[in-house]
C-alpha positions in Angstrom: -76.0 62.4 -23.6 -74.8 62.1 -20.1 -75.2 59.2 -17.9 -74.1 60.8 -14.4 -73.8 64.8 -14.6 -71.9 66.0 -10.9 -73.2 69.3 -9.9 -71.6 71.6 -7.4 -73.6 74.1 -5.6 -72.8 76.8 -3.1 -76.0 78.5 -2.2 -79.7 77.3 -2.5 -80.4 80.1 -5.4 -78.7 77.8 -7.6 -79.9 74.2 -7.1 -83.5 74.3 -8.9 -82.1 76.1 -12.0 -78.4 74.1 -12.5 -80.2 70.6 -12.0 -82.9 71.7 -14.7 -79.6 72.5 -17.4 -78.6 69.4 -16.1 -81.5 67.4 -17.2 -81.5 68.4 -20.5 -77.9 66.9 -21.0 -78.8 63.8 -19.1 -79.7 60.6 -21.2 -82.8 58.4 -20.3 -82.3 56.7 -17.1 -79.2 59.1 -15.9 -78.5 60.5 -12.6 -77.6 63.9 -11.2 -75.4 64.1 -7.9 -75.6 67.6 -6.4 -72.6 68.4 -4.0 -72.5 71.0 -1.5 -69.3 71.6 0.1 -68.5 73.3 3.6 -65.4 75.0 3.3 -64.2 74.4 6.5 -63.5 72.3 9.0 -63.9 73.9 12.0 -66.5 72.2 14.0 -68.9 75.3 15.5 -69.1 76.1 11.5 -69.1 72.9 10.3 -72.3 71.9 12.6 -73.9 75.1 12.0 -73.4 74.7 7.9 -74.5 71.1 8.1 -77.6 72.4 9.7 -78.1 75.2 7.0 -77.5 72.2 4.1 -81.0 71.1 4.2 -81.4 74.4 2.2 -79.6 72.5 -0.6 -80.6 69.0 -0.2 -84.6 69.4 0.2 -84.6 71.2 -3.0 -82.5 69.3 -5.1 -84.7 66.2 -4.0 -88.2 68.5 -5.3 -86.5 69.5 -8.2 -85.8 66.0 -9.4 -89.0 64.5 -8.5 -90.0 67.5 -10.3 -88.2 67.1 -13.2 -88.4 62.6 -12.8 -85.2 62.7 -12.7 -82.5 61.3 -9.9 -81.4 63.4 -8.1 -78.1 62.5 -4.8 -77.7 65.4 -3.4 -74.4 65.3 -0.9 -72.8 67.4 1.5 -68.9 67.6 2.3 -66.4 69.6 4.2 -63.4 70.6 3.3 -60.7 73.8 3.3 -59.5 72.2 -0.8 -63.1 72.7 -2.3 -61.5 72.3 -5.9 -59.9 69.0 -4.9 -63.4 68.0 -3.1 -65.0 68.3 -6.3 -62.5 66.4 -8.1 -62.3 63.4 -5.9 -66.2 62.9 -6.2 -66.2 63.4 -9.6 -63.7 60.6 -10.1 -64.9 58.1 -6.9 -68.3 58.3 -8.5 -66.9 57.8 -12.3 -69.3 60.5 -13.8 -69.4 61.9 -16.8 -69.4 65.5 -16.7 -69.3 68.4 -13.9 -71.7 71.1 -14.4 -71.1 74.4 -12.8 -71.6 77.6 -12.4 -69.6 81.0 -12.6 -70.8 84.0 -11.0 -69.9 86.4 -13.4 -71.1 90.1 -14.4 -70.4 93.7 -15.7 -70.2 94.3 -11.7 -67.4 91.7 -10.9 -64.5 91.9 -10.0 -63.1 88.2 -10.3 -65.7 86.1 -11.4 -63.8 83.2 -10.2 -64.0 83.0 -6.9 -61.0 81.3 -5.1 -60.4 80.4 -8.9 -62.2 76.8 -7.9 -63.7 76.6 -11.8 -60.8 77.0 -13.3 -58.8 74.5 -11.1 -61.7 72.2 -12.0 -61.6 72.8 -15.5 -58.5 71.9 -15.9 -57.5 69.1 -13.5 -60.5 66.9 -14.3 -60.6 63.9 -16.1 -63.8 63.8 -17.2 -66.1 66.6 -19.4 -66.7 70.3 -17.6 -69.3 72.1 -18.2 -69.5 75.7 -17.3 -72.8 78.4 -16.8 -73.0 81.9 -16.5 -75.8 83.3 -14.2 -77.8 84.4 -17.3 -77.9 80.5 -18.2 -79.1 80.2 -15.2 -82.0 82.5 -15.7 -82.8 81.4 -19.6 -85.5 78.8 -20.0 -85.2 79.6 -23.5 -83.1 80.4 -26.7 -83.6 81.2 -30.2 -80.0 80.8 -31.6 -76.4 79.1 -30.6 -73.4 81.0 -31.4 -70.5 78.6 -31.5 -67.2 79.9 -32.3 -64.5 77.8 -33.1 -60.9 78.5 -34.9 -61.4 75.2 -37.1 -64.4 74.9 -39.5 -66.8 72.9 -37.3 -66.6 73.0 -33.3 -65.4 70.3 -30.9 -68.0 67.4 -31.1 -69.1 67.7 -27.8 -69.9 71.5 -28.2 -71.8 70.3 -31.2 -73.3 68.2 -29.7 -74.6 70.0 -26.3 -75.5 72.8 -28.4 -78.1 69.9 -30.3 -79.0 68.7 -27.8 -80.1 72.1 -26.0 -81.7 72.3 -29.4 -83.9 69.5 -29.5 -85.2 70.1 -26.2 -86.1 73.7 -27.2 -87.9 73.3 -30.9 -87.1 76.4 -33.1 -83.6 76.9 -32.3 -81.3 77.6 -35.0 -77.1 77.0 -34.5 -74.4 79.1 -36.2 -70.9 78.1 -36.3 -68.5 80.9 -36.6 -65.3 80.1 -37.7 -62.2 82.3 -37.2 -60.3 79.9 -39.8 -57.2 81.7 -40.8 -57.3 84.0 -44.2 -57.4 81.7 -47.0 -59.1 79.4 -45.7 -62.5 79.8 -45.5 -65.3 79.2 -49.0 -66.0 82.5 -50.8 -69.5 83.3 -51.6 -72.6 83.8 -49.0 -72.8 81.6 -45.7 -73.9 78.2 -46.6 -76.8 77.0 -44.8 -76.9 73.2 -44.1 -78.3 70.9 -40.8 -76.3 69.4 -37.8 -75.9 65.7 -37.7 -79.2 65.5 -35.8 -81.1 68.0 -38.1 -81.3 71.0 -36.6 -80.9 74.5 -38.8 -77.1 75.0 -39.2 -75.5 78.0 -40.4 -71.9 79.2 -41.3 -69.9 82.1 -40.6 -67.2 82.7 -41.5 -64.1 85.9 -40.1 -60.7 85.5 -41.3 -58.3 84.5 -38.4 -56.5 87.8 -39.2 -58.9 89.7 -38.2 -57.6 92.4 -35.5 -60.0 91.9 -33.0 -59.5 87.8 -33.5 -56.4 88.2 -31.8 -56.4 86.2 -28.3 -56.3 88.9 -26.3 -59.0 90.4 -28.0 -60.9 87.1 -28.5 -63.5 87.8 -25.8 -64.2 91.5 -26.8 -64.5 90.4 -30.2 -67.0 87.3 -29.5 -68.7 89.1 -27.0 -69.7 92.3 -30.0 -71.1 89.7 -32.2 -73.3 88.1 -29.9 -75.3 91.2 -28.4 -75.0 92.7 -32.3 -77.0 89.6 -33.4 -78.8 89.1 -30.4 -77.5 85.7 -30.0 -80.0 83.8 -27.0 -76.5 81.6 -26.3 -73.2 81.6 -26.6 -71.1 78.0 -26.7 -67.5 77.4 -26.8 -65.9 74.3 -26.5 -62.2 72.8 -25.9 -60.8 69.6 -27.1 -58.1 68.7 -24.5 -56.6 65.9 -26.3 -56.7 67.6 -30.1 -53.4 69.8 -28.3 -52.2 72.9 -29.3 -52.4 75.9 -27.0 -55.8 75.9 -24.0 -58.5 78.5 -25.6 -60.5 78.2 -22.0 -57.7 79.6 -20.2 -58.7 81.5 -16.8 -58.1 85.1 -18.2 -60.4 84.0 -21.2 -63.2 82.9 -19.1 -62.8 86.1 -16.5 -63.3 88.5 -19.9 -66.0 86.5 -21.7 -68.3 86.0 -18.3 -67.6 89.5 -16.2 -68.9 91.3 -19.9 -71.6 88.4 -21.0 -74.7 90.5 -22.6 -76.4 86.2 -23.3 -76.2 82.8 -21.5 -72.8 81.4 -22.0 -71.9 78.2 -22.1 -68.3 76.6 -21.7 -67.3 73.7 -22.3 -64.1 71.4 -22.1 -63.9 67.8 -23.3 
C-alpha cells in the first residue's frame, strides 16, 4: 500500500508496536524510516539524549529484522519538532507518516505541544494517526468507518482492507451520517469491499442531534463501545474541500474518551 511509511517516535515504548502497524500498510519491498527527535539543542542535553537514542535505534533495527522488513531508524535535534518531521517527510519523498497520539480518559491534552495536529495538516503527503490502544491491539474483529458521504475516503477504505486482509475474519461497517433523505429504506444491505472483505451498511440520518459536529465525537464514540467495535477509522479527503472533519478539537474528544483502537487518517 505504502512504499516508504515515516514514523516518529518519542520514547522506546513505542518503536516495536508503531513499526509492526506500519508493516502491515507497507507494500512488498517498502521501507520504514523511524525518526527520533531531540527537542533541543543545547549541547549537555543534546550529548546526553544522543547517548540515550540507542534506546530507539537498536530496537527499531530488531523489530525489522524481526518483522523482514527495512527498517532506518534516524535521530535529529531540534526546538521545531513539527517542522523536523515535516522536512524528512518531504527530503525523503515518503508516502505516509505514521504516528502516535497519547490520548486517554486521564488526559488532559492529548496533543502534546499540538505536534500531530501541526503535522496533520501541513504535510503534503498521507498521515496516519494511532491511539495507544492501537498500539496495544494485535487484533480486531470489526472496522467502524464513519463517513458523512455513503462510502468513506478511498484511502480509509482502503487501510481499513488492508488491516483486514492481514487479520482474516474481520468484518468492515460503513456508517454513514448522509443527510435525511438520503439514505435507502429497508434493512442495512450487506455487500463486500473492492477486495472482498464482509461489508456492511449503516446508515443515521445527518439530522440526527448527536450528529451535530460538536457532538460528532460523543456520538461516534457511543456506537462504538455499544457495538463493541475492535476499531474505529476515520478518514479525510483534503483535496475533495469543504470544511476539515479532523480538526484538532475533533481529535482531542474522540482520543482523550476512545473505549477501541482508533485510527485517523488524512489523505
Amino acid at each position: 500500500m505504502y512504499h516508504q511509511l515515516l514514523i516518529p517516535v518519542k520514547e522506546p515504548s513505542e518503536v516495536e508496536p508503531t513499526i509492526e502497524i506500519g508493516a502491515r500498510l507497507l507494500e512488498p519491498g517498502g521501507e520504514i524510516r523511524v525518526l527520533h527527535i531531540i527537542p533541543t539543542t543545547t549541547m549537555p542535553q543534546v550529548t546526553r539524549e544522543w547517548r540515550a537514542s540507542v534506546n530507539i535505534v537498536v530496537p527499531a533495527h530488531e523489530t525489522g529484522a524481526a518483522l523482514d522488513v527495512r527498517v532506518e531508524p534516524e535521530v535529529r535535534a531540534s526546538v521545531d519538532v513539527p517542522g523536523e518531521i515535516l522536512e524528512s517527510a518531504e527530503a525523503h519523498e515518503v508516502d505516509a507518516i505514521l504516528m502516535t497520539l497519547a490520548g486517554d480518559r486521564r488526559s488532559r491534552n492529548p496533543f502534546v505541544g499540538h505536534t500531530a495536529s501541526a503535522v496533520l495538516h501541513h504535510a503534503r503527503c498521507d498521515v496516519v494517526i494511532v491511539n495507544r490502544l492501537a498500539l496495544a491491539s494485535s487484533r480486531v474483529p470489526r472496522i467502524l468507518l464513519p463517513t458523512f458521504g455513503e462510502m468513506p475516503t478511498p484511502r480509509a477504505l482502503q487501510i481499513a482492507e488492508e488491516l483486514g486482509l492481514k487479520m482474516p475474519g474481520v468484518a468492515l461497517t460503513v456508517l454513514s451520517l448522509a443527510p435525511e433523505g438520503a439514505a435507502p429504506t429497508g434493512p442495512d444491505p450487506e455487500t463486500t469491499s473492492p477486495r472482498g472483505l464482509p461489508l456492511r451498511h449503516k446508515y443515521v440520518g445527518g439530522s440526527t442531534p448527536f450528529v451535530r459536529r460538536r457532538r460528532l465525537p460523543e456520538f461516534l464514540l457511543s456506537i462504538a463501545a455499544r457495538e463493541r467495535y475492535g476499531l474505529l477509522l476515520i478518514g479525510e479527503d483534503s483535496r475533495a474541500g469543504g470544511t476539515p472533519l479532523l480538526t484538532r478539537r475533533f481529535l482531542e474528544d474522540l482520543f482523550r474518551a476512545a473505549p477501541c483502537p482508533v485510527i485517523a487518517v488524512r489523505s
